[in-house]
C-alpha positions in Angstrom: -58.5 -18.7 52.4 -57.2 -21.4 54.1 -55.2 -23.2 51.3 -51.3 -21.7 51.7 -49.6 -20.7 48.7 -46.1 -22.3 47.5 -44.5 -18.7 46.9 -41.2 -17.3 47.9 -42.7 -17.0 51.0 -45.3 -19.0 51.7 -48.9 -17.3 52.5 -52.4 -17.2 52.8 -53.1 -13.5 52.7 -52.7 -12.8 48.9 -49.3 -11.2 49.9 -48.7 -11.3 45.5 -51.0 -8.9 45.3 -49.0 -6.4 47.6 -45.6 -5.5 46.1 -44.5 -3.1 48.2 -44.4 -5.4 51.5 -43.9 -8.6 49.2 -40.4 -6.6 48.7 -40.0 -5.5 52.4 -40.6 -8.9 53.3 -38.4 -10.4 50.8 -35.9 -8.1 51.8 -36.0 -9.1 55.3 -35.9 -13.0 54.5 -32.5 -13.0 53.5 -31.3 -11.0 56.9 -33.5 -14.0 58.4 -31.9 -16.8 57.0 -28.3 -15.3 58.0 -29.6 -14.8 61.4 -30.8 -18.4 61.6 -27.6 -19.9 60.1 -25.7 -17.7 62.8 -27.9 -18.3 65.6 -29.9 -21.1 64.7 -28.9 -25.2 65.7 -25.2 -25.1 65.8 -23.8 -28.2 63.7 -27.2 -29.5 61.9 -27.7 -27.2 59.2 -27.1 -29.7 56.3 -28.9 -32.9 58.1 -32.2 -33.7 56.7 -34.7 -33.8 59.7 -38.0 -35.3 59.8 -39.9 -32.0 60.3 -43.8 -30.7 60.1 -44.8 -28.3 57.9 -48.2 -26.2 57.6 -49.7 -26.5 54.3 -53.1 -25.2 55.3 -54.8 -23.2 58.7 -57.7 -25.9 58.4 -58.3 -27.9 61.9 -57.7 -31.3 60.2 -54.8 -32.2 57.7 -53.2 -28.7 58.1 -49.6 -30.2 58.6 -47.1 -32.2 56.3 -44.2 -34.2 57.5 -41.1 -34.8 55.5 -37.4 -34.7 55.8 -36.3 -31.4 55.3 -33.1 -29.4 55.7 -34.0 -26.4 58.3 -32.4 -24.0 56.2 -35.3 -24.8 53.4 -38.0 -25.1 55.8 -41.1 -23.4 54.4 -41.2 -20.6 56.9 -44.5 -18.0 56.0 -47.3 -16.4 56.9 -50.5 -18.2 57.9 -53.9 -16.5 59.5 -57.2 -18.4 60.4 -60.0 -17.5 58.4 -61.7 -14.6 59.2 -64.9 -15.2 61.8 -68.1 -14.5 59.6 -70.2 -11.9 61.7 -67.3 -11.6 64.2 -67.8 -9.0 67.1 -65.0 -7.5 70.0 -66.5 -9.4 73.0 -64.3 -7.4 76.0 -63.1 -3.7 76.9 -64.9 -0.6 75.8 -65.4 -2.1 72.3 -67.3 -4.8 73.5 -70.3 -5.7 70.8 -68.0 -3.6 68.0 -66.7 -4.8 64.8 -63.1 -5.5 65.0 -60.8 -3.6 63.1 -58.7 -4.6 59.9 -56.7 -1.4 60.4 -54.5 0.1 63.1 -56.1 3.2 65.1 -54.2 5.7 65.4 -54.8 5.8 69.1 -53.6 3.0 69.8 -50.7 2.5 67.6 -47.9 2.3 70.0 -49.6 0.5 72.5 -50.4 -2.2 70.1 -47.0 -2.1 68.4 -45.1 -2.8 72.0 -47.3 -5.7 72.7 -46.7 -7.1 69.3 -42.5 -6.3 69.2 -42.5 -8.0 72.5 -44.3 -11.1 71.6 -41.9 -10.8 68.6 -39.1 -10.7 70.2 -39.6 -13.6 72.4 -39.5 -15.9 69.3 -36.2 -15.8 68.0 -34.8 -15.7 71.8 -35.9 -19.1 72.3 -34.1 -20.2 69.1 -30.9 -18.7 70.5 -30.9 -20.0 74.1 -31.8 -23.7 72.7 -28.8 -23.6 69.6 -26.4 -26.0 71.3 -28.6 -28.3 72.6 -28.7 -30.8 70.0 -24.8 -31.9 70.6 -26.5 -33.2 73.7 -29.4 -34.6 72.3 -30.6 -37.7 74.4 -32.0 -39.6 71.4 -32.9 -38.5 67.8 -36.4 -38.5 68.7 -35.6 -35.8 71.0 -33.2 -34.1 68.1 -35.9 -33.8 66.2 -38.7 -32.6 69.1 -36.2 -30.0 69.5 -35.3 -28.5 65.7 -39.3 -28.4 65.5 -39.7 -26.6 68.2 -36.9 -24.2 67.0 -38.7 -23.8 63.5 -41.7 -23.1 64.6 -40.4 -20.6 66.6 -39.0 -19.4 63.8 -42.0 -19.3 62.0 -44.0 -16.9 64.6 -41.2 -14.6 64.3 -42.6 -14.6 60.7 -46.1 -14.1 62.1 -45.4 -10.9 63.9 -42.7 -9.1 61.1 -45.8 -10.0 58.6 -47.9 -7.5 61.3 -45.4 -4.4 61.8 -44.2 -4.7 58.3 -47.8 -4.6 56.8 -49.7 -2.3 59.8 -47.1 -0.3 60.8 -44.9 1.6 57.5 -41.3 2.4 58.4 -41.6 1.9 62.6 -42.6 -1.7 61.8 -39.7 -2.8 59.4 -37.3 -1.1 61.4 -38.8 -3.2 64.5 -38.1 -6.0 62.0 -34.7 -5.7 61.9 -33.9 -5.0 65.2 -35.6 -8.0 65.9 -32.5 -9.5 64.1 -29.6 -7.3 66.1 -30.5 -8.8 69.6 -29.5 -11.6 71.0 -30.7 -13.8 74.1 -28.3 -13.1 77.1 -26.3 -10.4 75.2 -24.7 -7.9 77.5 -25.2 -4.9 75.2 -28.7 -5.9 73.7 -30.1 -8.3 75.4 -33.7 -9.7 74.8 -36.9 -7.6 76.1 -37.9 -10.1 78.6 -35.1 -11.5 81.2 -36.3 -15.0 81.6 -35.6 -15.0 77.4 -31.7 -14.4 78.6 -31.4 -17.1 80.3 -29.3 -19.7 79.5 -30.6 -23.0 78.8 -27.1 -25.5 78.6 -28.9 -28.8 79.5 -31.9 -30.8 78.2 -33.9 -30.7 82.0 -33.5 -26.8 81.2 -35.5 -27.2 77.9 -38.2 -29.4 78.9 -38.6 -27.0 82.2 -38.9 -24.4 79.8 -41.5 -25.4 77.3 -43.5 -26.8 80.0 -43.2 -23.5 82.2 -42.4 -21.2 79.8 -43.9 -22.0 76.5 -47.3 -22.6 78.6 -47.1 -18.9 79.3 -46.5 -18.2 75.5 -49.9 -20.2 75.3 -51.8 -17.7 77.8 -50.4 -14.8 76.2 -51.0 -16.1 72.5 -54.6 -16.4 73.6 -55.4 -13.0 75.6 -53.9 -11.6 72.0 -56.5 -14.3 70.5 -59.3 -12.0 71.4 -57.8 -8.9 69.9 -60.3 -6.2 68.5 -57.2 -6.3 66.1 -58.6 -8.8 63.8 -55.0 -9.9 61.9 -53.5 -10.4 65.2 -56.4 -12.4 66.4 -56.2 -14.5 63.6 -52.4 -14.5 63.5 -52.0 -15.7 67.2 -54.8 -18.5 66.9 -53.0 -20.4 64.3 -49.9 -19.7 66.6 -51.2 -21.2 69.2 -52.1 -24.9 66.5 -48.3 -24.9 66.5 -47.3 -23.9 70.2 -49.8 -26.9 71.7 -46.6 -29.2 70.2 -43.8 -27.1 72.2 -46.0 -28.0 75.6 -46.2 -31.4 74.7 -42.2 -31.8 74.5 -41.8 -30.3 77.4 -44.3 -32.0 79.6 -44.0 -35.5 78.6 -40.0 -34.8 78.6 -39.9 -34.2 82.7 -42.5 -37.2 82.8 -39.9 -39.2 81.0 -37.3 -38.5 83.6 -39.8 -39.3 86.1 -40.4 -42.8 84.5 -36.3 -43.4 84.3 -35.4 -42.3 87.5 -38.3 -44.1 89.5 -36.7 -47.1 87.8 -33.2 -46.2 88.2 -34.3 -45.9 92.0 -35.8 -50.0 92.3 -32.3 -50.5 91.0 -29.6 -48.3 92.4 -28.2 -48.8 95.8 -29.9 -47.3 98.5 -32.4 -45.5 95.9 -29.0 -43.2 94.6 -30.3 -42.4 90.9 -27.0 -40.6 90.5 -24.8 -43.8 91.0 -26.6 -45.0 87.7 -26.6 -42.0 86.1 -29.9 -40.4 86.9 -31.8 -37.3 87.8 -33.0 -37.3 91.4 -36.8 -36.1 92.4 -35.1 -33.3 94.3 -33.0 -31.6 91.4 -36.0 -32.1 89.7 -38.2 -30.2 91.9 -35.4 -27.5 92.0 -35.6 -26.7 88.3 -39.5 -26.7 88.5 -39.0 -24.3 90.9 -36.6 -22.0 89.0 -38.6 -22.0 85.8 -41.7 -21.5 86.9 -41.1 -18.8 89.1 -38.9 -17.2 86.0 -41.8 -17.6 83.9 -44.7 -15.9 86.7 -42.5 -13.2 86.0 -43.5 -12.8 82.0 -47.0 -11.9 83.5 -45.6 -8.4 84.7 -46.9 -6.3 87.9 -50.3 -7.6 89.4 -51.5 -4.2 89.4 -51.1 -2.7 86.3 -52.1 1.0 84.3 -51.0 -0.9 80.9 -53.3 -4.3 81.3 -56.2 -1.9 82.2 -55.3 0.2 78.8 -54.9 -2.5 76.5 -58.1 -4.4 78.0 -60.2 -1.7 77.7 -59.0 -0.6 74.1 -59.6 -4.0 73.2 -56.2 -5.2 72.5 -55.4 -7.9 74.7 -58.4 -9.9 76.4 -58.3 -13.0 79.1 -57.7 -16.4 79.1 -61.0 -17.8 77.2 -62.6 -14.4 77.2 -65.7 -15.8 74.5 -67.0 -18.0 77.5 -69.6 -16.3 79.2 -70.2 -18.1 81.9 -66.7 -17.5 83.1 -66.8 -14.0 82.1 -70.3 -12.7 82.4 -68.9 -9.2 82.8 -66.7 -8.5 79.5 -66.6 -4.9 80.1 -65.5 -5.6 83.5 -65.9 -1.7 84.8 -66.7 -2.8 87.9 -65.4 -5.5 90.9 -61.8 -6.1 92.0 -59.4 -9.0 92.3 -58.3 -9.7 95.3 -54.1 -10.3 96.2 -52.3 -10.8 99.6 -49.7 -8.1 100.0 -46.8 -8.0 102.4 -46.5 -5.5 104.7 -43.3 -3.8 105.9 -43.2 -4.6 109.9 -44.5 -8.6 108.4 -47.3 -10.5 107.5 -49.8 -9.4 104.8 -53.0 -7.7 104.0 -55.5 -8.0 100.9 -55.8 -6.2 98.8 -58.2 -5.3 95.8 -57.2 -4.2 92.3 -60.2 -2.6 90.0 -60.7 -5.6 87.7 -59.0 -3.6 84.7 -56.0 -3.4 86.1 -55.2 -7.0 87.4 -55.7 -8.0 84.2 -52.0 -9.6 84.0 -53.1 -11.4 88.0 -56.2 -12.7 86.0 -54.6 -14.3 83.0 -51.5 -15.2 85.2 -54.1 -17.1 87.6 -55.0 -19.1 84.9 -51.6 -20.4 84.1 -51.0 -21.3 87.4 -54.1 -23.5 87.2 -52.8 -25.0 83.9 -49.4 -25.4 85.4 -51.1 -27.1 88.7 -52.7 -29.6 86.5 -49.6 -30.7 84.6 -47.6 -31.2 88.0 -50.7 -33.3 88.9 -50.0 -35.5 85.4 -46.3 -36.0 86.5 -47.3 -37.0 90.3 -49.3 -40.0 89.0 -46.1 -41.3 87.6 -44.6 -41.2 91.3 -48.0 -42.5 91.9 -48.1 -45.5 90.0 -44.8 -46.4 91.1 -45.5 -46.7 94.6 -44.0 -43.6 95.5 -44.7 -41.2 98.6 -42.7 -38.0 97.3 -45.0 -35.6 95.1 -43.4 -32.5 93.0 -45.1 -29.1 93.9 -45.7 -25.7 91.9 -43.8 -23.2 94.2 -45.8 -20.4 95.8 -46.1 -17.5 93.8 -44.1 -15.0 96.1 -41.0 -17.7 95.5 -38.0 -16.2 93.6 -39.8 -13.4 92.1 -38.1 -10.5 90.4 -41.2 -8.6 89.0 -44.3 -7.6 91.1 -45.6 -7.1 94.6 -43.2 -10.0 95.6 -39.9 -9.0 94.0 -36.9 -9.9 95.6 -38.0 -10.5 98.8 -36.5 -14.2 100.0 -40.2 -16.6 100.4 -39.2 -20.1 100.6 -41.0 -21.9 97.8 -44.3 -22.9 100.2 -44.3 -18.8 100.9 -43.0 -18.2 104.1 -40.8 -14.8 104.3 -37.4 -16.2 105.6 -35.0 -13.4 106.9 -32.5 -13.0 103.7 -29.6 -15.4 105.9 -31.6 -18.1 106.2 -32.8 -18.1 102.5 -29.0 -17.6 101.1 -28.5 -20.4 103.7 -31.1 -22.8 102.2 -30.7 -21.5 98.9 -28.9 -24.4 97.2 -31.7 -26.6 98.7 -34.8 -24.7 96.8 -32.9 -23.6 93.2 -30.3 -25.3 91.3 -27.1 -24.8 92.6 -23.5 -24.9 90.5 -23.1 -28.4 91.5 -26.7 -29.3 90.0 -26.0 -27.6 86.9 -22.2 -29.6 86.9 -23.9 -32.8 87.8 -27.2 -32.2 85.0 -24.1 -31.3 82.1 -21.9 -34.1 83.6 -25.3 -36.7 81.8 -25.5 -34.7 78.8 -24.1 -37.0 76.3 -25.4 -37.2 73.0 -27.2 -41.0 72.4 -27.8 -40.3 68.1 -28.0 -43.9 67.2 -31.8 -44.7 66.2 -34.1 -46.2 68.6 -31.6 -45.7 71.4 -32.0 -43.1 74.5 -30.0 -41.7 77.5 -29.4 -43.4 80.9 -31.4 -40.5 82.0 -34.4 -40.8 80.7 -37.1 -43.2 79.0 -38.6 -43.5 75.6 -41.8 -41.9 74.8 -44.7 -44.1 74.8 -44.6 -44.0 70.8 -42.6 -42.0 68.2 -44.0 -39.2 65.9 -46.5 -39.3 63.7 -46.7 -42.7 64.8 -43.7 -43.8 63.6 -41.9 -46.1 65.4 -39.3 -45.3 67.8 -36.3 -46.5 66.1 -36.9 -44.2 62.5 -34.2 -42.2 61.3 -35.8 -38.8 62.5 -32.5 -37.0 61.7 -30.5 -38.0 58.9 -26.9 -36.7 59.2 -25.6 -35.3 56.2 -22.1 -36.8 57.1 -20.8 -40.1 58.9 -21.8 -39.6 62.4 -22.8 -36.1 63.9 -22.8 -32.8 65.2 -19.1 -32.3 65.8 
């Protein structure tokens, strides 16, 4: 069933026909809507934004756009069809049916990977709320309130899963979902780089570049889930989360374009005596969120990857392709991963296959991540410019794993701890960046009109032109 309904919540898995979580869901949606008015985009609640909606889980024509209040967006519940003939194709299931029912086995193991995926949903909502009193341009307004419903709407996804697979454990893991908040010193969010704060718009396009893109390799290791409503659950996630990418990584190329022009103009090549973003800072952010997302990935050797791998609840990064994967069982070989030692230097060493299964989908990313620093150098490139932005070595600024606070610089080289607090406000953003980056922040809501800091896009959405009223303020003016 592909077609979604137009129900109190919207659906395309006969949810009608099941009263008892139709109520538990119902239940829930008011607790939802509080939450979002509470934690949600602070000051745009009433303005009609120019928003995409799902109407349908088919590849073409699935999506609607129309101005909509956010409140009233059509948040639901939307699976992919099921795969005719479809068979587990990794772990000890391999060549199995997949399941339409939870084992019991496996039932907490598979209700912690789905909570956390969860939770990380409405924490993104919370540590983006304020940014749209900064908003560069209402193209970016709106770029950002999608992003925040559709986040919204995979929060949906995964209540939809513990409510209906997992009794009274599940909606109690719904509402908790609710109770904590990103950054909160009391109940904070699961994973820490989902408590960070995120206070300027550099932040937020670091993020759904960095951070988001690991949302992407998680969504689709859950993709190949033995579990067959979270396989189809996360696939038509992952439709949605393509857009969150694509905000982020033409939103750093935009600042690229503005400040290689700002430096032809400004004296000496200062960007920030006409109000720009220099390569450097740049780089500095790249550096912090990357190295804060490599951290989502967990420990490099781990006794939970090689569990849920084998029980066939969390694959790799395009597990179905054989020639990639020839080994799906993958019983036997290692991974190999330098190690530091204590008196210096490093050795190798190899983790049974099973059990780097977070180095192996985290390996992936990186290359993902390599090739969209590549698409940002070619505007440098074009430009005439020598400088290049780098990813950072993956022992830089690491808080989980084998490289945990240990002070690499970001090429990895150990530094003795002095000289990295010495050089520290040359490889992260200091207080000064994060002054000067919030010092730019001025809101630009006038239509067709941008920042100093950064460009237009090459064209507007839905191939609309640049100037349309994307957000349409329900009073004179705007977010006060």
């Amino acid at each position: 069933m592909s077609a979604i309904s137009s129900e109190r919540i919207p659906n395309n898995v006969d949810l009608a026909s099941n009263k008892k979580l139709q109520k538990a869901l119902e239940d829930w949606q008011p607790s939802f809507i509080d939450w979002w008015k509470d934690m949600g985009p602070e000051g745009f609640q009433e303005d009609l934004i120019y928003l995409r909606t799902a109407v349908s889980v088919d590849t073409d024509g699935w999506a609607k756009f129309g101005h909509v209040k956010m409140p009233d967006y059509r948040w639901g519940i939307f699976l992919t069809p099921p795969e005719k003939d479809r068979l587990v194709n990794f772990g000890d299931l391999t060549g199995a049916a997949p399941w339409s029912e939870v084992p019991g086995d496996v039932r907490k193991e598979l209700r912690r990977l789905i909570v956390t995926q969860a939770d990380t949903e409405p924490a993104s909502v919370e540590q983006q709320r304020l940014l749209g009193k900064t908003a560069p341009s209402l193209y970016d307004l709106r770029n950002l309130f999608q992003v925040n419903v559709e986040e919204g709407r995979h929060l949906w996804a995964m209540v939809y899963l513990l409510m209906q697979y997992f009794g009274r454990d599940g909606r109690e893991e719904a509402e908790d979902l609710l109770v904590r908040r990103s950054g909160h010193a009391d109940s904070p969010r699961i994973l820490e780089a989902f408590n960070k704060p995120i206070d300027d718009w550099l932040a937020f396009f670091c993020f759904t570049t960095f951070t988001d893109r690991d949302g992407k390799y998680q969504l689709g290791a859950l993709a190949e889930s033995a579990f067959d409503p979270l396989a189809r659950s996360t696939r038509f996630m992952l439709t949605e989360e393509a857009h969150h990418m694509f905000v982020g990584e033409t939103g750093v190329a935009r600042v690229l374009d503005r400040t290689v022009q700002l430096m032809r103009e400004a004296p000496e090549g200062d960007v920030t005596a006409r109000g720009g973003i220099p390569l450097d800072l740049v780089q500095r952010y790249v550096n912090e969120w990357f190295s804060a997302s490599m951290d989502l990935f967990g420990s490099e050797d781990s006794s939970n990857s090689a569990t849920y791998f084998a029980a066939g609840l969390k694959g790799r990064w395009d597990e179905g392709n054989d020639a990639k994967w020839p080994d799906h069982r993958a019983l036997e070989g290692s991974y190999g991963l330098e190690v530091p030692l204590p008196g210096g230097g490093f050795e190798r060493r190899d983790i049974p296959l099973r059990r780097a299964m977070n180095l192996i989908l985290r390996d992936s990313y990186v290359d993902d991540c390599r090739k969209v620093v590549e698409r940002w150098n070619r505007v440098l490139e074009r430009a005439g410019l020598t400088e290049r932005l780098y990813l950072p070595s993956d022992r830089f600024n690491r808080h989980q794993g084998v490289y945990a606070n240990m002070p690499f610089d970001p090429h990895g080289a150990l530094l003795a701890q002095a000289e990295f607090d010495a050089r520290r406000d040359a490889l992260l953003p200091s207080a000064k960046d994060y002054a000067y980056v919030r010092s730019l922040m001025k809101p630009c809501y006038a239509p067709g009109e941008f920042a100093s800091w950064i460009a237009p896009p090459r064209k507007g959405i839905n191939n609309l032109p640049q100037e349309f009223e994307y957000v349409r303020f329900a009073r004179n003016g705007a977010a006060q």
